[in-house]
N, C-alpha and C positions, 0 to 999 in steps of 0.2 A: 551622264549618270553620276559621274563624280560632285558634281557641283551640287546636284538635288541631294544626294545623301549629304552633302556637307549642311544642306538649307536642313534638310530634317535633323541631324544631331545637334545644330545652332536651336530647332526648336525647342525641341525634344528637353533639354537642359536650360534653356531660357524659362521652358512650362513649367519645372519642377517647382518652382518658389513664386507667387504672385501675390505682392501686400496695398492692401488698398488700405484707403480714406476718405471717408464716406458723409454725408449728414444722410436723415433719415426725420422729413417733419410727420404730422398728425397725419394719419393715413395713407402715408406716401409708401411706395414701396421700392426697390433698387432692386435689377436683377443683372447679373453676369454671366456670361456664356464661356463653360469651359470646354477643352475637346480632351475627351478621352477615349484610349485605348480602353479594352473590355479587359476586365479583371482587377481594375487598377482602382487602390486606395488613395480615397481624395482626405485630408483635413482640414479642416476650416478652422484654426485660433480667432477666436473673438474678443473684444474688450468694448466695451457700449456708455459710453460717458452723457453728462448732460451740458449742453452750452447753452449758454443765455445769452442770444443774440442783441437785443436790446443794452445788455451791460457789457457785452464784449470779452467777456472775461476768458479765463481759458477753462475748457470742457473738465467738469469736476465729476468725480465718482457718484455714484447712487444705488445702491443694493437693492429698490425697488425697480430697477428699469429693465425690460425685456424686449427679444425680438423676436417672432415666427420664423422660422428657415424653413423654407421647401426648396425639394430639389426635383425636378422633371428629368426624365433620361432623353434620348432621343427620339423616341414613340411617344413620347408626352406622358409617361405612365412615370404614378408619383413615386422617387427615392426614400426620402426623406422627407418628414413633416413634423415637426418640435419646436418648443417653445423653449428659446434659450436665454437665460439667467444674465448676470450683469458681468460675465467673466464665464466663458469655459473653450467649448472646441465641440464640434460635431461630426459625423466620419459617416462615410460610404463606400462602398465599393462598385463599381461598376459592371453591369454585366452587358452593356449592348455599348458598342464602342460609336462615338461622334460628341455630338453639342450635349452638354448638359448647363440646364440652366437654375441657376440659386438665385433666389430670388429671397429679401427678408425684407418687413416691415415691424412696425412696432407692434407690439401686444399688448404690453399692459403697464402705462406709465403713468402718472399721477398727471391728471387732468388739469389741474393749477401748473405744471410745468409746462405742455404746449401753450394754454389762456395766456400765458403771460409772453408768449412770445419764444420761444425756447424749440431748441429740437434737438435730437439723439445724435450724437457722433461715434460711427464705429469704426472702430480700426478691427481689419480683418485681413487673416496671414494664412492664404493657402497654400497646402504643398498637396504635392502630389507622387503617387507610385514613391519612389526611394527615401524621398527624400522625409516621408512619413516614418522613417525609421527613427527610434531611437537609440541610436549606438552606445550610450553613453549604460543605458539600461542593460542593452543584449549584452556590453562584454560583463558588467556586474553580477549576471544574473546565469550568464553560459559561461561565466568565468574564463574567457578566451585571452591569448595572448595580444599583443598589438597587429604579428603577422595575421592570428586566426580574425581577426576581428577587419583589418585593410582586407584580406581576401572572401568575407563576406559580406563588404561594401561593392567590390569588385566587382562580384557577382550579382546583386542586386541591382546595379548600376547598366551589367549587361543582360541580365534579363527585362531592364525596363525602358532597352534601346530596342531590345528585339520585340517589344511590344510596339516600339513606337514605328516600327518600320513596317511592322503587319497593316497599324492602321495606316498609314501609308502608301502599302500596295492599295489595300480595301479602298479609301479615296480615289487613287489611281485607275483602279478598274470603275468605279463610279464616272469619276471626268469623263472616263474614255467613252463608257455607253452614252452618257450626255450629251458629246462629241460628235457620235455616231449620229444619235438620232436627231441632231440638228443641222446632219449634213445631207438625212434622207431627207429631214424636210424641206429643205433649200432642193435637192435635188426635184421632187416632186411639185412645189411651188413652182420649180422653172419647166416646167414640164406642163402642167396645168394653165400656166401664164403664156407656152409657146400654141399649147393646142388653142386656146382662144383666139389670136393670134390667129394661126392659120383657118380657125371656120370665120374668122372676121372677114377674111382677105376673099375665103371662098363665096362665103354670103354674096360681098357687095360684088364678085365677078358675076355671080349668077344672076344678079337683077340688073345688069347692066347689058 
């Protein structure tokens, strides 16, 4: 027990922050699978550049380039669906806990820049649950001291452990019925495999 709770708070805190780096050609699309806890705020930081592979150069800015984000929850039923600019962040909240998958392609990029060989580079910085907090705002804003502002990181930090533990068990009982019902069917497979078996044996006594 001790060792799994330790696997889950290693996750739990490895989840909060994930940054990719990405290309993205003419039609292609990228998608990631996150796991989330129900209730829990995801944000996406985006920054979408253009490189020219051909000249090799390093990925330069472009205020006309964009990309579609869709997000699927774990029923496949749509999140999120927006067309996102050359620079921003996009957010959700979850309400059915497991896999959600983000998925972006390009939308609307000047045509002459794939023709010529070129494709989108994005760099993409999600957090998630606490770590979507901005502290720096809440104490400017609630005017809190340094302890009031550490004791409601604290807080946030343990309500989005006790989330991560709920999902968790919810897995847990999942595995288990899975577990279960691969051991009736083994059970029943050998059960099925012995009665033939014995009408085999009977058969060939009776015609002999």
């Amino acid at each position: 027990m001790a060792a799994s709770f330790s696997v889950l708070l290693l996750n739990v805190f490895c989840s909060l922050v994930s940054s990719l780096y990405f290309h993205i050609g003419d039609g292609e699309q990228k998608c990631f699978i996150e796991e989330i806890p129900d209730e829990t705020t995801l944000i996406g930081y985006y920054r979408i550049q253009w490189y020219d592979q051909q000249r090799e150069r390093e990925p330069m800015d472009a205020q006309d380039l964009s990309v579609f984000v869709q997000v699927k929850d774990p029923d496949d039923m749509m999140v999120l669906s927006r067309v996102c600019n050359a620079e921003g962040s996009f957010t959700f909240m979850s309400q059915t806990p497991g896999q959600h998958h983000i998925c972006l392609h390009s939308a609307s990029s000047p045509f002459s820049l794939f023709s010529s060989g070129g494709i989108l580079t994005v760099h993409l910085d999600i957090r998630i649950g606490e770590h979507t907090n901005n502290y720096t705002q809440i104490e400017a804003e609630e005017k809190l001291s340094k302890l009031q502002l550490r004791v409601r990181q604290l807080a946030a930090q343990v309500e989005h452990i006790q989330k991560g533990l709920d999902y968790y068990r919810l897995q847990e009982r999942h595995w288990l019925k899975v577990d279960h019902n691969i051991h009736v069917l083994l059970f029943w497979w050998s059960f099925v495999r012995s009665l033939y078996v014995v009408v085999i044996i009977i058969w060939f006594t009776k015609s002999w």
